[in-house]
C-alpha angles and dihedrals in degrees: 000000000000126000126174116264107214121206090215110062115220100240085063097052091040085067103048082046093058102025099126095211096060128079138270082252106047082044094055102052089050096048084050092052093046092046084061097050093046097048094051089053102047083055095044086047093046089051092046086066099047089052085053099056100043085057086050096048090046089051092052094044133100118294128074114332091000092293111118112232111266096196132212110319126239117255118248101242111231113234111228090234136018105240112233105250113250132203127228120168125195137206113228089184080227090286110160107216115103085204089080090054125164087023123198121350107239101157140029141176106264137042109285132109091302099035099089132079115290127225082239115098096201099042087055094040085064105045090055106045088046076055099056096047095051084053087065105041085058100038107030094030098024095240118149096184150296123267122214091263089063095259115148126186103295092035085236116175126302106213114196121220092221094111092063099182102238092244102076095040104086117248117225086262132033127251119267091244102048117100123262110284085275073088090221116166119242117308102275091068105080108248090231092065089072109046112212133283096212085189128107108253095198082061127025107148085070095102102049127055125289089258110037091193089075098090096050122074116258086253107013086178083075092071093071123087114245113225141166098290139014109312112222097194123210129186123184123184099050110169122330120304083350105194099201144050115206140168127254117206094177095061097021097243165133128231134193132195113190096227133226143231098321109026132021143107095101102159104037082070114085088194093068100040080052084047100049092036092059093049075058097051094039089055090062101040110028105004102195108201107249100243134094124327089353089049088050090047081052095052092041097055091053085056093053090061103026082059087047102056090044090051086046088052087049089034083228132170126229091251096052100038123104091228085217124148123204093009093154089047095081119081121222113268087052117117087219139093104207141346082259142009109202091185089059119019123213098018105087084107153333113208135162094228092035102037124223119304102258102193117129130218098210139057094229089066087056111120123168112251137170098215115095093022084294101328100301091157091037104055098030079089087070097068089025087070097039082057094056099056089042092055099036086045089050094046130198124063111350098218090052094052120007096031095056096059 
């Protein structure tokens, strides 16, 4: 099961929907931005029980000890060649609908009518920084691409995410000891670090339609042109003032907002097209469920890259690195540094509109939650942090040590 991965966690744009001093504006683009995100998990939550269930109801059908028997798999059949990976970006003309994605096709790999630079700085912001990042996955990690079956160079395995263990699927009722549905860690982190989830965490479908599959294509994937190689498919512009940047599954995507007064920037910074590529690779070759620790593993991986492309651009050691994500993404006027520090967890900014960074660096600070899918911007800060001692430990270039553990 696939879920989009955003670049701007919720409780971040919850406070700048909600921060009294900013304007109706400001508060509005966050709120839209915040909307996405929450649609998208009440459906991924919603789909997350019904998964559940169906697993339930096959352990408990006809065949030896209640399991129906699954019978031999089929074999995954092994391409002859590894197609090169090809870019292609898109214009949405900041329409809204995620029906239009990808949009119109304004750039490709090769040296035809759209081969060449745009006039669009975004659109070339984000050819060449894809770019970039392939550039490392087959120099540095020795990846030529990723087929449309999920292969990647060495045909490695495809696990599926169909087996969710059941404690990162939601009950219909939160644990006892899980916090009220605010979704704030234990007592010793401030209750201001996490802003509120005023929805209702036994239910929170009821917002969306009964079936949250209504607003996407049959096979989304179909909107997107087929070409020689592997497509990774851009598209910049989405909506107006757009405050994230996220990756579709569904469709095989990527998907930029431009921003607005407080984040943007989102594809001018090699770290977060590293970061959004890699939700992409992961998806295909060792899809984590997006919930809860997993979710946090998912988010955490996608930092490791995204920091290392970033580190490969600056030809930076581990030692001398900032070890800073999103950096580019906040906008001037902000009391912050980055989006995330995975050297130190919890201090990329304290601000009254954004609130104060609540990661933790450490796993006795873990507590389950509902807000942010589980806390998979929250506790990504856990193995972000591991990361950093190990690298900094290690020494050297990080891509050519710690990242090739």
């Amino acid at each position: 099961m696939s879920v989009e991965c955003f670049l701007i966690p919720p409780y971040l744009l919850r406070s700048l929907a909600t921060a009294d001093d900013l304007s109706d504006h400001a508060k509005e683009l966050a709120q839209q931005a915040l909307s996405h995100f929450e649609r998208v998990a009440a459906a991924h939550v919603e789909l997350l029980r019904l998964q559940k269930a169906a697993i339930h109801s096959n352990l408990e059908g006809p065949g030896p000890g209640g399991r129906k028997d699954p019978g031999k798999p089929k074999p995954k059949p092994k391409p002859e060649s590894i197609p090169a990976a090809l870019r292609e970006v898109y214009d949405m003309a900041n329409s809204e609908s995620e029906s239009a994605l990808p949009g119109k096709l304004v750039r490709k790999e090769g040296d035809g009518e759209m081969g060449g630079e745009s006039s669009d700085e975004a659109v070339n912001a984000v050819f060449d920084n894809v770019g970039r990042v392939l550039a490392m996955f087959q120099d540095k990690f020795d990846w030529i691409g990723i087929d449309d079956n999920g292969n990647s160079k060495d045909d490695g395995p495809n696990p599926k995410d169909d087996d969710i263990p059941d404690d990162d699927v939601p009950n219909d009722e939160p644990p006892k000891d899980e916090p009220p549905k605010d979704g704030i860690p234990k007592d010793d982190i401030p209750k201001d670090d996490i802003p509120k989830d005023d929805g209702n965490p036994e239910d929170p479908g009821d917002s969306l339609p009964k079936d949250p599959g209504d607003s996407l294509p049959e096979d989304p994937g179909d909107n997107i042109p087929k070409s020689g190689g592997t497509a990774i498919v851009s598209s910049v512009h989405f909506g107006k003032e757009y405050e994230n940047a996220y990756w579709d599954p569904r469709r095989r995507q990527f998907v930029f907002g431009d921003g607005g007064e407080f984040l943007g920037n989102f594809t001018s910074a090699v770290d977060v097209i590293g970061h959004e590529l890699t939700h992409g690779v992961t998806e295909h070759v060792c899809p984590l469920a997006y919930m809860g620790m997993s979710g946090a593993l998912n988010e955490h991986i996608s930092d490791v890259f995204g920091i290392m492309a970033k580190q490969i651009e600056e030809d930076e050691t581990a030692e001398k690195a900032d070890w800073l994500i999103g950096e580019a993404c906040i906008m001037p006027g902000v009391k912050g540094t980055a989006l995330r520090s995975m050297k130190a967890p919890g201090t990329a900014y304290d601000d009254p509109r954004f609130g104060k960074d609540p990661q933790p660096d450490h796993f006795d600070d873990y507590v389950p939650m509902f807000e942010d899918m589980g806390g998979v911007h929250i506790y990504s800060g856990i193995p972000n942090k591991a990361f950093w001692l190990v690298a900094t430990k290690l020494g050297g270039y990080t891509w050519e040590k710690a990242g090739q553990i």
